[in-house]
C-alpha positions as CSV (number, residue, x, y, z in Angstrom):
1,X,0.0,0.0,0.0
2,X,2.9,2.4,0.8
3,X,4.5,1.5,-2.3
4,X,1.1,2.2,-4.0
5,X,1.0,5.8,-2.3
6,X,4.1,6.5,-3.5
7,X,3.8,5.6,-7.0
8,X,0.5,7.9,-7.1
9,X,2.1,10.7,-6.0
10,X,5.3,10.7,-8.5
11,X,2.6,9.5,-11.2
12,X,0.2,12.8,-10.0
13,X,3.8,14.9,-9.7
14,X,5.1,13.8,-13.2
15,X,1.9,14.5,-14.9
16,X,1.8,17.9,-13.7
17,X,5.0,18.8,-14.2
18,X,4.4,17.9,-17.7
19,X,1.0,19.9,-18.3
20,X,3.2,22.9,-17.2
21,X,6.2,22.0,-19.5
22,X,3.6,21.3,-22.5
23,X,2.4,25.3,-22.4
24,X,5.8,26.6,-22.2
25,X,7.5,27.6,-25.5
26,X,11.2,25.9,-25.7
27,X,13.8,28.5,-25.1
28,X,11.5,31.1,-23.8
29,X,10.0,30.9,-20.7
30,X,7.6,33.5,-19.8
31,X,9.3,36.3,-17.5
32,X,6.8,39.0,-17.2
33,X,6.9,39.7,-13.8
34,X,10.6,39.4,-13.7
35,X,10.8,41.5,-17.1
36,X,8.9,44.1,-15.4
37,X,10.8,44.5,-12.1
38,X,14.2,44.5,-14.0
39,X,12.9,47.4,-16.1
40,X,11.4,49.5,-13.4
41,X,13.2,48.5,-10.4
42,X,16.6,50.9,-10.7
43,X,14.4,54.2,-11.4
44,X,12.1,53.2,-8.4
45,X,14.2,51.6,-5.5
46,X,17.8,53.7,-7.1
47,X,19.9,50.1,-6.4
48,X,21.2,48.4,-9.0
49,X,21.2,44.6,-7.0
50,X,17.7,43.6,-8.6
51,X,17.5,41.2,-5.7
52,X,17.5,44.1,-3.0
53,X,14.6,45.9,-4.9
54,X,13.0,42.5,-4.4
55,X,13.7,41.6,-1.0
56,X,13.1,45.2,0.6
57,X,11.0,46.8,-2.0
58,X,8.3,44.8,-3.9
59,X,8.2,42.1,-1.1
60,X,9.4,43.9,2.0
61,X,6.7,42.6,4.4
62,X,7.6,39.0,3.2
63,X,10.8,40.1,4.5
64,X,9.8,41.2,7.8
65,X,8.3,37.6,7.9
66,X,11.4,35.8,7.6
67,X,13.1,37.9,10.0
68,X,10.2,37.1,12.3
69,X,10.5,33.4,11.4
70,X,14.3,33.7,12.4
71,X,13.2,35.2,15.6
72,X,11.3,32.1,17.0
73,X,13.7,29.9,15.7
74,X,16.7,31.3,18.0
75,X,14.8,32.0,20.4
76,X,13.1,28.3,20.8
77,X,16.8,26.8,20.1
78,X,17.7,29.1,23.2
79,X,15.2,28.1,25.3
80,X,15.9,24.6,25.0
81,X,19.5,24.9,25.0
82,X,19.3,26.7,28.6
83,X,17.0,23.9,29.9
84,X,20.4,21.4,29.6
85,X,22.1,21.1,33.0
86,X,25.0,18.4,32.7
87,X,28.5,18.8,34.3
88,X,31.0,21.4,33.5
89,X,34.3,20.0,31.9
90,X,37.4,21.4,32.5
91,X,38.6,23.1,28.9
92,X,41.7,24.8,28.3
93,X,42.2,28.1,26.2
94,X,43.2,28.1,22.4
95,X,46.9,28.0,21.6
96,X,49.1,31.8,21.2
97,X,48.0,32.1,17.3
98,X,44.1,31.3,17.9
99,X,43.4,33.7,20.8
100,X,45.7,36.6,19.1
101,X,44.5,35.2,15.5
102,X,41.2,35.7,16.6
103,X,41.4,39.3,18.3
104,X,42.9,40.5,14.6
105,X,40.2,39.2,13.0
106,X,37.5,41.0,15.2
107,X,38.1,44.3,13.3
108,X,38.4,42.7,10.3
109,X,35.3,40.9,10.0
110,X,33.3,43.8,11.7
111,X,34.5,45.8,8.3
112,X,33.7,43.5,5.8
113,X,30.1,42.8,7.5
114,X,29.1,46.2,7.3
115,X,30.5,46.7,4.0
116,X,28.2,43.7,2.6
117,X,25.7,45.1,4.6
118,X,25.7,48.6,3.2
119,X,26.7,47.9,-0.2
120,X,24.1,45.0,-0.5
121,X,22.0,47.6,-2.7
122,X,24.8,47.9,-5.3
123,X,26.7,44.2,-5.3
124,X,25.7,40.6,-4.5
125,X,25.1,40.7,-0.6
126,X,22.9,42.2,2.2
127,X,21.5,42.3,5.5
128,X,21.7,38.7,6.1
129,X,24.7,37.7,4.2
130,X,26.6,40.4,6.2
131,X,24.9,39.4,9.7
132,X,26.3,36.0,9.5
133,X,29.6,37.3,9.0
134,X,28.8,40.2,12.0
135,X,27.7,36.9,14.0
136,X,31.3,34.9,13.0
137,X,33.3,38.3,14.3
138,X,31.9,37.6,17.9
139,X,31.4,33.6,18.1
140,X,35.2,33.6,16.9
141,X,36.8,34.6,19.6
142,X,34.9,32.0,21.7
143,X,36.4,28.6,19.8
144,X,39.8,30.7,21.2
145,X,38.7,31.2,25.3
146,X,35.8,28.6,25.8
147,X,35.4,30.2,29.3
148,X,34.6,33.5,27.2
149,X,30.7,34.7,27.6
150,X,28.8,37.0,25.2
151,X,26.6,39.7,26.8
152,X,22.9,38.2,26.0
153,X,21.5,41.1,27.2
154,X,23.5,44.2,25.1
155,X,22.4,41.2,22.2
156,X,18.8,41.4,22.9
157,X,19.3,45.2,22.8
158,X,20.3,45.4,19.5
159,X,17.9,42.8,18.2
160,X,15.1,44.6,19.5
161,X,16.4,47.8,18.1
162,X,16.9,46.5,14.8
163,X,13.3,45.0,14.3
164,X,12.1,48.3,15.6
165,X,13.9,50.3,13.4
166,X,12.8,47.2,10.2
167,X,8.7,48.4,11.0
168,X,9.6,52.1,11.9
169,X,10.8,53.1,8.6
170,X,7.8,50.9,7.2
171,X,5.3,53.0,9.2
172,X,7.4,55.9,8.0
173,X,6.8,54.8,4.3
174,X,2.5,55.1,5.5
175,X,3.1,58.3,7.0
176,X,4.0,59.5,3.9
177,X,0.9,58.1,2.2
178,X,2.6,55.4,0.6
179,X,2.3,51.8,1.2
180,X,4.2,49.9,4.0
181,X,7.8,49.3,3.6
182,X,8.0,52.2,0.2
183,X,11.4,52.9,-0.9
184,X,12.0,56.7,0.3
185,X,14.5,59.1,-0.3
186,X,15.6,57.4,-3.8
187,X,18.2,59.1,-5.6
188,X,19.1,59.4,-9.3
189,X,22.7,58.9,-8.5
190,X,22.2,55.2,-9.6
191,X,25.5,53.4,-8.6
192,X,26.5,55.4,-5.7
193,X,25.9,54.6,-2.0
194,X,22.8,56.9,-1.1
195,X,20.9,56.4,-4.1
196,X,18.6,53.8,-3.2
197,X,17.2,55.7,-0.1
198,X,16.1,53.7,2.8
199,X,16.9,50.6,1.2
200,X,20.3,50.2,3.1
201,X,18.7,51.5,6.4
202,X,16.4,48.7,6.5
203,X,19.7,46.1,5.3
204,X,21.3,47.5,8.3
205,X,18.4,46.8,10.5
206,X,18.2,43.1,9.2
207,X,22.0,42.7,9.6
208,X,22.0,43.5,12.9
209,X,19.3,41.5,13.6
210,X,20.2,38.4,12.3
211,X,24.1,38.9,13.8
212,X,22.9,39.3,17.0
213,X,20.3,36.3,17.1
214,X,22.8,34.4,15.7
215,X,25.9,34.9,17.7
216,X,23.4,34.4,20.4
217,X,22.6,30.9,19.0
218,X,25.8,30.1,18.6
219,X,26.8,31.8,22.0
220,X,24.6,28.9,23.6
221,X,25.3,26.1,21.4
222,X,29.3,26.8,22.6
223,X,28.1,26.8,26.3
224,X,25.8,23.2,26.1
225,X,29.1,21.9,24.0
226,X,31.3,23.1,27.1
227,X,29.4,21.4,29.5
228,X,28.8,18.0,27.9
């Protein structure tokens, strides 16, 4: 019977797949949502990263979604990593070029976070590309001193900020009389740092976000590994 099941559904899957392939013309599929975005979205949104105008623009609440999503996922993973109480080892610190290794790279992955963050409007990157990297600058140093404890609290500062900030600017964009999460401020300098507007505001407001939930999230998965 299972067998059965399964042979129904890839029969049902195959057939539909082909129905869609059959009213497709070979070589050209049909982009007309995607045709129009590329053509309007550099004069509306002023970035030339198509997938920025996407993510923050034309879909921006989606956006806020995802970042909402991320939220109860660190958060449950927290909650059930603090509920493990097991016996501390005894660990000993990283070697001379691991601690100091990891101190240089502190500044260094602090720079190049931001910069993906801020220039995600321009070149392949953005908010969450560059928060992973923000959240590697401060989980770092703890592979080098396991004893080493992140502040959870200055964390759930900035998270909180950062969401904030994500549905301030949108509210901002309805102050204005346009709709929730409307690219503002929009320059015809296309190319240059300022002209999409409040594009890499919000970027900076989901970088931040997901850095800190993450480095939390890793924070606590260091500490359970500690004590196992």
């Amino acid at each position: 019977m299972r067998n059965l099941t399964g042979l129904l559904f890839a029969g049902g899957l195959g057939f539909m797949l082909l129905a869609i392939a059959s009213g497709l013309d070979f070589g050209a599929p049909p982009m007309l949502v995607g045709g129009a975005i590329q053509a309007a979205a550099p004069q509306e949104t002023g970035a030339t990263n198509i997938v920025t105008s996407v993510v923050l623009g034309y879909r921006g609440i989606d956006t806020l979604g995802e970042l909402s999503i991320l939220f109860a996922a660190a958060a449950s993973a927290g909650l059930v990593l603090g509920r493990r109480h097991t016996t501390a080892g005894t660990l000993t610190e990283g070697g001379f070029v691991l601690k100091h290794g990891g101190a240089m790279l502190f500044p260094l992955l602090l720079t190049i976070g931001f910069y993906i963050i801020f220039h995600g409007h321009l070149t392949p990157g953005g908010g969450f590309q560059g928060g992973v990297i923000l959240a590697a600058a401060f989980f770092l140093p703890l592979l080098a001193r396991p004893g080493a404890r992140l502040h959870h609290g200055m964390l759930s500062v900035i998270e909180g900020f950062a969401g904030s900030s994500f549905i301030l600017i949108g509210l901002a964009a309805l102050s204005e009389g346009e709709a929730f999460l409307q690219p503002m401020l929009v320059q015809d300098a296309l190319g240059q740092l300022v002209s999409a507007g409040t594009l890499p505001l919000l970027y900076l407001a989901v970088g931040l976000k997901v850095g800190a939930e993450l480095a939390g999230l890793l924070s606590h998965l260091a500490q359970t590994e500690s004590e196992v």
